[in-house]
C-alpha positions in Angstrom: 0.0 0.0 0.0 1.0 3.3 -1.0 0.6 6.1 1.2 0.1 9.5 -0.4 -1.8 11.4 1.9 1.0 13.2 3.7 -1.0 16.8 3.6 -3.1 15.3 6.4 -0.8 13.4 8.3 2.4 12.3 8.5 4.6 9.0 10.3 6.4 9.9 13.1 10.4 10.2 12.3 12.0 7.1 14.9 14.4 10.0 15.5 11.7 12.3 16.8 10.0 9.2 18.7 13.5 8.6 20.4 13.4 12.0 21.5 10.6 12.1 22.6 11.0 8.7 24.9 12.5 9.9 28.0 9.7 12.3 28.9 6.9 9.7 28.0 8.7 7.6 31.1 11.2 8.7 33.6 11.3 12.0 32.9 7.9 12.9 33.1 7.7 15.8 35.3 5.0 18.9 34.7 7.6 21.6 34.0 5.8 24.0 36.5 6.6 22.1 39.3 8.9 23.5 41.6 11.2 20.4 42.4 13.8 18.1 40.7 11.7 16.4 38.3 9.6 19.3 37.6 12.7 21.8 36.7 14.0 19.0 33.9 10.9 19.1 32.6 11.2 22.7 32.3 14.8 22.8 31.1 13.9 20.4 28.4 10.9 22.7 27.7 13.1 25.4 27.3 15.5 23.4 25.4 12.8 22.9 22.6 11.7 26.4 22.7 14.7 27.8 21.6 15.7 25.3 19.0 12.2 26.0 17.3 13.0 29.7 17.5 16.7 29.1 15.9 14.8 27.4 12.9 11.7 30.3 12.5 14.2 33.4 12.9 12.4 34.6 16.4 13.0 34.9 20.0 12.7 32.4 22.0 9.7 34.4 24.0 7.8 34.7 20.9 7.4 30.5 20.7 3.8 30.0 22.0 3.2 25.5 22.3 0.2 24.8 21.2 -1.8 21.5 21.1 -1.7 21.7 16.9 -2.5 23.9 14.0 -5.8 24.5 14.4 -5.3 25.8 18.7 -2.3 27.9 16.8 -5.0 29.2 14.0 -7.1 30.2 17.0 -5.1 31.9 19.0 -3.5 34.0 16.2 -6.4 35.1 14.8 -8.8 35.4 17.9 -6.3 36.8 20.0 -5.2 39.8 17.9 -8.1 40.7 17.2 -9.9 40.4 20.9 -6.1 41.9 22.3 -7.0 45.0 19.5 -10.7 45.3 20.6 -9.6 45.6 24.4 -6.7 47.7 23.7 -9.8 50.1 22.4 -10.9 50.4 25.9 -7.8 50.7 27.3 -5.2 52.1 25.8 -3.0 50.9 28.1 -3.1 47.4 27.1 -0.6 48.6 24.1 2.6 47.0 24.3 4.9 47.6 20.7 4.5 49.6 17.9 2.0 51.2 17.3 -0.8 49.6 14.4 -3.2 50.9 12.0 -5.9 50.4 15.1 -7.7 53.4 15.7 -7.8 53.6 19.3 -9.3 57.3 19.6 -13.2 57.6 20.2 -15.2 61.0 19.5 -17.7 61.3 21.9 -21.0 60.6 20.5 -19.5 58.6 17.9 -19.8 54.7 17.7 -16.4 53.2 16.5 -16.6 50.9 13.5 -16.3 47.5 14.4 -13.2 45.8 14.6 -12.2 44.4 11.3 -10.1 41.2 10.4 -9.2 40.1 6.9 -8.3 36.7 5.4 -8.8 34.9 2.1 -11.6 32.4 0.7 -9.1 29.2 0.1 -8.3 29.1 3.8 -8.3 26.3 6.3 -11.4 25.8 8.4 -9.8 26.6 11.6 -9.0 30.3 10.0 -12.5 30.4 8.4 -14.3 29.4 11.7 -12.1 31.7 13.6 -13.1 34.5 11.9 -16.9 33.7 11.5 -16.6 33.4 15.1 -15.0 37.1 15.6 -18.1 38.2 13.1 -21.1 36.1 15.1 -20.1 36.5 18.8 -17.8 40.0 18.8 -19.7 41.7 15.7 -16.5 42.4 14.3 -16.2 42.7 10.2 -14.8 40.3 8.5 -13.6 40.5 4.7 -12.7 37.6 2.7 -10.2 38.5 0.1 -11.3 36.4 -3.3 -8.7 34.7 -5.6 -7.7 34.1 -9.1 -8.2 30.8 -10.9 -4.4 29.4 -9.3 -5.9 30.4 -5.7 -3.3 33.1 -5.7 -4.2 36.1 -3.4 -3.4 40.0 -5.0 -1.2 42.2 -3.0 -3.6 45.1 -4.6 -6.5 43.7 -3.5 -4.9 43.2 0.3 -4.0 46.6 0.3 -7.6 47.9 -1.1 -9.1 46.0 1.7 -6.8 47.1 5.2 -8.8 49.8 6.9 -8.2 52.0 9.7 -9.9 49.8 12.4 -8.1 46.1 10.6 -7.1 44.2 13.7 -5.2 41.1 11.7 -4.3 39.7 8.2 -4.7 35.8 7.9 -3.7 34.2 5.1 -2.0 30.6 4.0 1.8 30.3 3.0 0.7 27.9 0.8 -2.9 26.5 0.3 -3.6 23.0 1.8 -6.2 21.5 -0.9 -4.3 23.0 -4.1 -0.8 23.6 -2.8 -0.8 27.6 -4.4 2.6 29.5 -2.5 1.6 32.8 -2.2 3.5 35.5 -3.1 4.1 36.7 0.9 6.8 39.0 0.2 4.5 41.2 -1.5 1.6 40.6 0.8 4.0 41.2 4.4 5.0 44.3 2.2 1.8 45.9 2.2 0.8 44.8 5.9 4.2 46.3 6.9 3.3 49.6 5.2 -0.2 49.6 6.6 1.4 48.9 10.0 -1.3 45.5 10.7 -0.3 42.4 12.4 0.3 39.6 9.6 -0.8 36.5 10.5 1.0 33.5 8.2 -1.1 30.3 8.5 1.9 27.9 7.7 0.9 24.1 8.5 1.3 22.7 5.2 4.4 25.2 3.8 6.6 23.7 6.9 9.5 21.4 5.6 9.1 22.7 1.9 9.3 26.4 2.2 11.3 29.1 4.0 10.1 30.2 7.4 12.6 32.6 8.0 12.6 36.2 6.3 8.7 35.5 5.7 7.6 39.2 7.0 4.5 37.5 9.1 4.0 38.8 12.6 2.4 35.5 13.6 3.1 32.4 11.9 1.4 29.2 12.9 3.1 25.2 11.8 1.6 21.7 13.3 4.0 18.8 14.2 1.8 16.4 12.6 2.8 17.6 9.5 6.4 17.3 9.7 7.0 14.0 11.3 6.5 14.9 14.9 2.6 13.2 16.5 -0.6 14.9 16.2 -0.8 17.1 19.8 2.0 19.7 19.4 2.1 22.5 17.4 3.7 26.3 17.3 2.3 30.1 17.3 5.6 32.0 16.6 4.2 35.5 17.6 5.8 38.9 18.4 5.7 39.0 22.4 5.1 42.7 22.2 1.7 42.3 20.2 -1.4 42.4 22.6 -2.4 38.8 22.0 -5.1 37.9 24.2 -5.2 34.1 25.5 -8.0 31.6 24.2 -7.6 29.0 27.1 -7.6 30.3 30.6 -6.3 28.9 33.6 -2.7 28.9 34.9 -0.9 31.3 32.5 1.7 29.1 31.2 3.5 30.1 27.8 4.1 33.4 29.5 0.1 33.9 30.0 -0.7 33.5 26.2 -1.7 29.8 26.3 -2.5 28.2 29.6 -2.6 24.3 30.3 0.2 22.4 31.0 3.0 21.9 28.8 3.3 19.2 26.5 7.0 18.5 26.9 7.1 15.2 25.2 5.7 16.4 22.1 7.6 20.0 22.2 10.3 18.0 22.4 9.9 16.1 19.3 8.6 18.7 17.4 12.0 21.0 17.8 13.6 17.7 16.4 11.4 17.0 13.3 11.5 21.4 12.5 15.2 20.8 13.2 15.3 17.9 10.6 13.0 19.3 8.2 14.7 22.1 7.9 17.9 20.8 7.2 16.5 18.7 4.9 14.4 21.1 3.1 16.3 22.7 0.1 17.3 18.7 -1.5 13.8 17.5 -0.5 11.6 19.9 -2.1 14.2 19.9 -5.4 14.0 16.2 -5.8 10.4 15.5 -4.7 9.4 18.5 -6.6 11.2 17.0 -9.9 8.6 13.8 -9.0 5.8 15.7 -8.7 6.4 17.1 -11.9 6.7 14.3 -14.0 3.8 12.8 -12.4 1.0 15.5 -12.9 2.7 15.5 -16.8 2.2 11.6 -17.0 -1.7 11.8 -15.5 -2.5 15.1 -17.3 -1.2 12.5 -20.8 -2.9 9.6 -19.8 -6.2 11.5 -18.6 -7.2 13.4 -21.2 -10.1 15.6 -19.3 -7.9 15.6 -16.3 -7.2 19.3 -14.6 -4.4 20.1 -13.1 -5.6 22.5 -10.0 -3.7 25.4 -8.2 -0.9 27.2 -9.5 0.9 25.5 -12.3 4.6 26.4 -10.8 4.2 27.9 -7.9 3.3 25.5 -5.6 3.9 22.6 -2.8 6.8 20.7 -3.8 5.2 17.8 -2.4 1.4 18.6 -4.0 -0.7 17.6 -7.2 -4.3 17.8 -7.1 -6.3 17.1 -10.1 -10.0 17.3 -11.1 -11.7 14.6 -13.3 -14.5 15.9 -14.8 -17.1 12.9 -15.4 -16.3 10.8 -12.6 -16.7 11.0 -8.7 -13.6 11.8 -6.7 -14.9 9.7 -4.2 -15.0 7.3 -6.4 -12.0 7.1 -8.1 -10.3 7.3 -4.6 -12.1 3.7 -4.2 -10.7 2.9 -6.7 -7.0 3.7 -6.3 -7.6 2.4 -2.9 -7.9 -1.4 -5.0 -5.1 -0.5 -7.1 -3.0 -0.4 -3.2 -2.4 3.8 -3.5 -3.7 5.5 -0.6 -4.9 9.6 -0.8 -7.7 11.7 -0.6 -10.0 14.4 -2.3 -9.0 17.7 0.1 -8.2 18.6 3.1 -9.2 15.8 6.0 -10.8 18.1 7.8 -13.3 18.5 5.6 -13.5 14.5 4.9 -17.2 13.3 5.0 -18.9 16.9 3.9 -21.0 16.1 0.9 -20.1 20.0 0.1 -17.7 20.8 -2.6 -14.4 21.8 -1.9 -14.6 25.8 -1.0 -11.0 26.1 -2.1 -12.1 25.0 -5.5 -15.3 27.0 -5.5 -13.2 30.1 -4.8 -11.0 29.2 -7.7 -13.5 29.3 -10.0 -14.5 25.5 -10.7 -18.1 24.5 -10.9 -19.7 22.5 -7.5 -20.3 19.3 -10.1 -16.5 19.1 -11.6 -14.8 20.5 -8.0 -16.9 17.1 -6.7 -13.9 15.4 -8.8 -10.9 16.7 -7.2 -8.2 14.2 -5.8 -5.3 15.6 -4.0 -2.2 13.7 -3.8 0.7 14.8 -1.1 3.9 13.1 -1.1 6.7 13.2 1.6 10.0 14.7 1.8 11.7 11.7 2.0 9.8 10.5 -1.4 12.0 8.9 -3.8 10.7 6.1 -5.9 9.4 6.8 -9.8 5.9 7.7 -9.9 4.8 6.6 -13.1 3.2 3.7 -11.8 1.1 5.7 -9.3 -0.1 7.8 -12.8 -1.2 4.7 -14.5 -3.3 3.8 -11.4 -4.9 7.1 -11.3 -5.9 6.1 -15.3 -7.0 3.3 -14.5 -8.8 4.0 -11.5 -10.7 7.0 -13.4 -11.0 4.9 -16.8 -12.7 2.0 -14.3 -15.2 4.9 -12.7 -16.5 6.3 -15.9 -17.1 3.0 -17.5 -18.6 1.7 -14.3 -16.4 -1.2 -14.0 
């Protein structure tokens, strides 16, 4: 069986799991207790911490541990923009540069609402984030559109930022399609407008350059990257007002309480550390693969589409639609043929809806129905041609209803 489904999850590296060992058994200390055990916990805490800031280009302070990408999602998005609605009431609660916030009131004036921007391809846990800011906090939301690739214009970012814009969310590189935006120009026109950039960067991890990026929050999962499914990262300026999303005992310097997950920061510094190391040869060489494989289906499959950007994209990414068939289907059917993937993102998986990614890009509900995504890892080496035929087969098998 073939495995190419590494967009949703990915095996744990033995070196990360050996890492992680010693604080799964004897040393398994909370790292907030005050004793022996407890400061080794902490120390290897700390540990962790900075070797994740080494590899993103920040200061150790401004590496938040989260529980995964989504909790990292949250807290980026929902936290600026709560931290910017309370710093309206108090002024006070400022603590760096000055934004593009307008703090000021006029008496007998109402203040417009706090507004957040982000795009239309993103994940669900940026989507529901900011719905959430809109339904409970009756802040305004704008949701940038895209081309056909899924690529996001720096014009239309910079039409959108208003005086009262809290936070900029958008996706280093899409998760259904694999599109790399162009965040160069897009951190260049948050910078100018003085607003918080918020990178979304779970699935650009391992392929793409974290440092240098220009976000002012940037959010990656372990999961992703060869570390388990439990840990993940908010890399966020500590001089932003970020207000917390879970409450308690004010660990992560009061941004994220609950108690550390040391085994798992652990492992994640290891697998960053790795990936990263790894990342210029991988993304070349698997890149090279992808290539030849969307060439060989795009041959063989005659009506096949090739979606997202056409070069700039995921090394590691090829999704394709197949108009006349069932994606679902023809996933069944490569599922015979022993290759393993999936139609979009998995946490979507189940949703009889089509694919908003592929709504936004312009594809009709019946064709975006179609779509199969194939994600391949970074240590990917064999020849893919016979995954290609498969994927002719498999489609040539649904549309004859074999």
């Amino acid at each position: 069986m073939l495995y190419l489904d590494h967009a949703a999850t990915t095996p744990v590296r033995p070196e990360v799991l050996e890492a992680m060992l010693p604080y799964l058994t004897d040393q398994f200390g909370n790292p907030s207790s005050h004793h022996t055990v407890g400061e080794a916990a902490a120390s290897a805490l700390a540990d962790a911490r900075a070797r994740v800031a080494d590899v993103l280009g920040v200061r150790a302070s401004d590496v938040v541990f989260t529980s995964g990408g989504t909790e990292a999602d949250n807290l980026a998005i929902k936290g600026l923009a709560i931290g910017a609605l309370l710093r309206r009431r108090d002024p006070r609660r400022a603590l760096g540069t000055p934004s593009a916030l307008n703090t000021s009131s006029t008496a007998g004036m109402a203040e417009p609402p706090v507004h957040v921007i982000t795009t239309a391809i993103e994940h669900e846990a940026v989507l529901a984030s900011c719905d959430y800011l809109e339904r409970v906090h009756g802040m305004a939301v704008t949701r940038l559109a895209v081309d056909a690739t899924g690529t996001v214009s720096p014009d239309n970012l910079a039409a959108a930022i208003r005086p009262e814009t809290a936070v900029v969310s958008i996706g280093y590189a899409n998760n259904e399609v694999g599109t790399v935006q162009d965040v160069a120009a897009l951190s260049a026109v948050t910078a100018a407008a003085r607003v918080p950039l918020h990178l979304d960067a779970v699935q650009a991890a391992g392929w793409l350059p974290l440092r240098g990026t220009g976000a002012d929050a940037l959010s990656i999962a372990g999961h992703k990257l060869g570390a388990p499914a439990g840990i993940g990262v908010l890399a966020v300026g500590s001089r932003l007002p970020l207000e917390p999303v879970l409450h308690g005992g004010g660990q992560e310097r009061d941004r994220r309480s609950g108690t550390e997950n040391v085994a798992g920061a652990v492992g994640l510094a290891v697998a960053l550390e790795r990936a990263e190391a790894e990342r210029a040869e991988a993304s070349a060489r698997v890149g090279a693969l992808r290539d030849r494989f969307a060439r060989r289906v795009l041959s063989l499959v005659p009506t096949a589409r090739l979606t997202g950007h056409p070069t700039r994209r995921l090394p590691g990414t090829a999704s394709f639609t197949f108009a006349g068939t069932s994606g679902e289907a023809v996933l069944l059917e490569l599922e015979r043929r022993g290759v393993v993937t999936s139609s979009g993102s998995a946490c979507a998986a189940g949703s009889d809806e089509p694919s908003h990614v592929l709504l936004a890009c312009g594809i009709d509900p019946a064709t975006a129905q179609t779509a199969v995504r194939f994600t391949f890892a970074h240590g990917h080496t064999a020849d893919l041609d016979p995954v290609a035929d498969a994927v002719a087969a498999a489609v040539a098998a649904v549309r004859s209803g074999a």
